[in-house]
C-alpha positions as CSV (number, residue, x, y, z in Angstrom):
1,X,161.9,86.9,103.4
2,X,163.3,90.3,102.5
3,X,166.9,91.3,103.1
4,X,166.8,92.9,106.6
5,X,165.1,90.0,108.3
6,X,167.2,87.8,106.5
7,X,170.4,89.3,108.4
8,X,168.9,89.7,111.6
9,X,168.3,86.3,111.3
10,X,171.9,85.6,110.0
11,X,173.1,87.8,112.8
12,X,171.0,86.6,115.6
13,X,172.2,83.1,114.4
14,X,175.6,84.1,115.2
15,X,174.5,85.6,119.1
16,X,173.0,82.2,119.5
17,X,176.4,80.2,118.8
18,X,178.2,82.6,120.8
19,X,176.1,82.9,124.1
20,X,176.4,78.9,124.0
21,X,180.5,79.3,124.8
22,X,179.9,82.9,127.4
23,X,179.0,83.1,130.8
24,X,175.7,83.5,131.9
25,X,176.3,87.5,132.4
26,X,178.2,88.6,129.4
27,X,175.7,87.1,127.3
28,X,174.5,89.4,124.4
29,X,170.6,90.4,124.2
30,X,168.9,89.7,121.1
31,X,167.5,93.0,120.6
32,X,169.2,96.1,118.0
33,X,170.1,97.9,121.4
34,X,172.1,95.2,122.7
35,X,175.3,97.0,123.2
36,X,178.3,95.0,121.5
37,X,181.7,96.8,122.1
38,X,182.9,100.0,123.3
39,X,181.6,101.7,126.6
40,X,178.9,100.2,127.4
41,X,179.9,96.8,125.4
42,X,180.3,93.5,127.5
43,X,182.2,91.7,125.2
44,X,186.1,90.9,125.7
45,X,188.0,91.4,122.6
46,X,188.5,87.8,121.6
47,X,184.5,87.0,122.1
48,X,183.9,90.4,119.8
49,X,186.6,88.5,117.1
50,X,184.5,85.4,117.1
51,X,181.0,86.9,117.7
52,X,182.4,89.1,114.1
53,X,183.4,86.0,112.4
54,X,180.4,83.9,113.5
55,X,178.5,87.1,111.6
56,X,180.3,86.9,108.4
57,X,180.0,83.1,108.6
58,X,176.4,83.6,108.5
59,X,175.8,86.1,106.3
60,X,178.1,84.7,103.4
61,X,176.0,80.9,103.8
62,X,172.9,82.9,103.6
63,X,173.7,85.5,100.8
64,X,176.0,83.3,99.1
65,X,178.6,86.0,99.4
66,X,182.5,86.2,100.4
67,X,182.4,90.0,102.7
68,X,184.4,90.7,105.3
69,X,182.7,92.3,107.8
70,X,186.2,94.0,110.0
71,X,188.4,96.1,107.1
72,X,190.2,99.0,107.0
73,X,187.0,101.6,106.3
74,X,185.9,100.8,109.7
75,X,189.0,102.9,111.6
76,X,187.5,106.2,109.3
77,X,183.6,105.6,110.4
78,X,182.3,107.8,112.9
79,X,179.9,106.1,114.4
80,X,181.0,102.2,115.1
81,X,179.0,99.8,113.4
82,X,180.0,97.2,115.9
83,X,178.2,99.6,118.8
84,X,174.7,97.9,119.0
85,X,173.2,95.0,116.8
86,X,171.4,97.5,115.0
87,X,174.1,98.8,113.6
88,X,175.7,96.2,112.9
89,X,172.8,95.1,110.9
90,X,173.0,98.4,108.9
91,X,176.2,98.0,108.2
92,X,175.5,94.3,106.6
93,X,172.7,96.1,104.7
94,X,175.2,98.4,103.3
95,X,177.9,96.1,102.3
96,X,175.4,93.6,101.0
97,X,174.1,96.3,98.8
98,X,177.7,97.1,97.7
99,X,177.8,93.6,97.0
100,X,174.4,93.8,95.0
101,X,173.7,90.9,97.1
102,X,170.7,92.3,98.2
């Protein structure tokens, strides 16, 4: 399975676990649109938290890495990668790259 489907899958993992504890209507779509935080983001700040560290949880078991997904670049990034799932998933390709994990 190449890298990309093997975050999606590692991320979608993570949507799964946290729709189980959310409301029917804050749920988050598994789709790359699926709006995550910010504007248009349904997510409280405490589901965000856990939906972030379901996602590294994920991702380090399936890469056998140690990243942290939530540091200090993130306040300088232009775009948030914690908009959509998509790009949160390019974000995970990136660090996992920087990682050489991929």
């Amino acid at each position: 399975m190449a890298g990309d489907e093997r975050i999606s899958k590692a991320v979608y993992a993570a949507v799964d676990e946290l729709n189980e504890q959310l409301p029917k209507g804050v749920q988050i779509e598994k789709s790359l649109e699926a709006p995550l935080y910010g504007s248009a983001g349904k997510l409280e700040s405490l589901d965000f938290v856990t939906l972030i560290m379901e996602v590294e949880e994920k991702i380090n078991a399936e890469f056998g890495t140690d990243i942290t997904i939530a540091d200090d670049n993130l306040l300088s990034k232009e775009k948030s990668p914690f908009s959509t799932l998509g790009t949160l998933n390019e974000y995970l390709h990136e660090l996992l790259t920087k990682e050489g994990a991929l």
